[in-house]
ROVEXKOL-75594 format. One record per residue (C-alpha): residue in three letters; x, z, y. Coordinates in pm, whole numbers. Each point is the difference from the previous one (the first is absolute). Example, Ala and Ser with C-alpha at 12.3 -4.5 7.8 and 13.67 -1.06 7.14 Angstrom:
<nodes>
+------+--------+--------+--------+
: resn :   east :     up :  north :
+------+--------+--------+--------+
:  ala :   1230 :    780 :   -450 :
:  ser :    137 :    -66 :    344 :
+------+--------+--------+--------+
</nodes>
This chain:
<nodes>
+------+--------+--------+--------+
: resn :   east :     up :  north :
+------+--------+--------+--------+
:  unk :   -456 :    502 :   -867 :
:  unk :    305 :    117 :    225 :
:  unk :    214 :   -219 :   -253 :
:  unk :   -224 :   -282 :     30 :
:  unk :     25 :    -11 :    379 :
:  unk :    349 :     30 :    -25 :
:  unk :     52 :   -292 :   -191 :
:  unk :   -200 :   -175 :    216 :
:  unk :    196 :    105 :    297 :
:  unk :    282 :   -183 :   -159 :
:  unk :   -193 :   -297 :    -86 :
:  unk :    -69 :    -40 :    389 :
:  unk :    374 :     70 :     82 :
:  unk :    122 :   -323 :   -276 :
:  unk :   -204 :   -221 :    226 :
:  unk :    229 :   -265 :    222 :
:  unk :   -181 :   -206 :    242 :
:  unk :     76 :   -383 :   -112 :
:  unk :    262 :   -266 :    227 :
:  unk :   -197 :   -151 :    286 :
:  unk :    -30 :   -351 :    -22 :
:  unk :     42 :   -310 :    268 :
:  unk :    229 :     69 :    275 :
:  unk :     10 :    351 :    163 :
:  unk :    -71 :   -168 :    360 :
:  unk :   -372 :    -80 :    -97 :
:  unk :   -223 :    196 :    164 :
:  unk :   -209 :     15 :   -330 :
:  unk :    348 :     96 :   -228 :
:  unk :      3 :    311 :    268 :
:  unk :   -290 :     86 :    -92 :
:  unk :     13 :     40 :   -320 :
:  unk :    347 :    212 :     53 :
:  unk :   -213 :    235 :    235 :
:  unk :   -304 :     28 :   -269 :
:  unk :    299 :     70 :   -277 :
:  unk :    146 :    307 :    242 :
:  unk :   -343 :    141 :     46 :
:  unk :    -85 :    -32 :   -354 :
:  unk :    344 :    184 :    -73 :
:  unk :    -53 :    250 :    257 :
:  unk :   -356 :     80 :   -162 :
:  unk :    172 :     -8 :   -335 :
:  unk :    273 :    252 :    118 :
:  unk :   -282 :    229 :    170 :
:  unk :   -213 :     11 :   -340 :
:  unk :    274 :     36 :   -227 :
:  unk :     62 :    340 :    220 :
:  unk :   -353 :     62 :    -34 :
:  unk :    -37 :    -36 :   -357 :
:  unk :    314 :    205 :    -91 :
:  unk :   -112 :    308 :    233 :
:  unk :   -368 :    -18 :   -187 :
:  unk :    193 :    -12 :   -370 :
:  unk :    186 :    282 :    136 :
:  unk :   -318 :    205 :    113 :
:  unk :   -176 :    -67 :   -358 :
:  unk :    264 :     95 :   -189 :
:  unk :      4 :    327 :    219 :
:  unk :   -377 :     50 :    -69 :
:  unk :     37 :    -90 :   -388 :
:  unk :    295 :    303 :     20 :
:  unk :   -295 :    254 :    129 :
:  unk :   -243 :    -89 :   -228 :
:  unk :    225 :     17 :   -289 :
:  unk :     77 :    310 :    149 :
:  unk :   -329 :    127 :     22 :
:  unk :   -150 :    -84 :   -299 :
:  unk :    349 :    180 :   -158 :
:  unk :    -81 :    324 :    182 :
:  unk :   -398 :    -58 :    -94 :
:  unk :    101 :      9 :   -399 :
:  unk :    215 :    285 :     57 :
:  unk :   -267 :    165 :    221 :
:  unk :   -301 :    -89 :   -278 :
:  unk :    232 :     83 :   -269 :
:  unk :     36 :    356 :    117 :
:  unk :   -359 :     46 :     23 :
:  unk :   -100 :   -122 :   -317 :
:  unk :    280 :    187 :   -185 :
+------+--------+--------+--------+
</nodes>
């Protein structure tokens, strides 16, 4: 899953916002700039996001491997 996220992650980060189009002194041309920054912004926040959660499920897929490891050995010791 932690892999999964990852590559998402750096799906998010390929993104480019596209040229404006008409002449950057219309009002509705600004706009669209500032709704491209804020978009980017939120883009930049959730890829952060998204790569700390990947990182905390690949930490709790490490303990539970590591549990159920230690559970074997511990079962295997009683059954022997």
């Amino acid at each position: 899953m932690s892999g999964r996220w990852s590559a998402m992650a750096g799906a998010l980060n390929e993104v480019a916002a596209p040229a404006t189009s008409g002449l950057p002194s219309q009002a509705s041309a600004m706009a669209v700039v500032a709704a491209h920054d804020d978009v980017a912004a939120f883009r930049t926040a959730l890829l952060a996001h998204l790569r700390n959660q990947a990182c905390h499920v690949a930490a709790a897929d490490g303990g539970y491997v590591a549990t159920e490891s230690r559970s074997a050995t511990e079962l295997a010791a009683v059954v022997v």
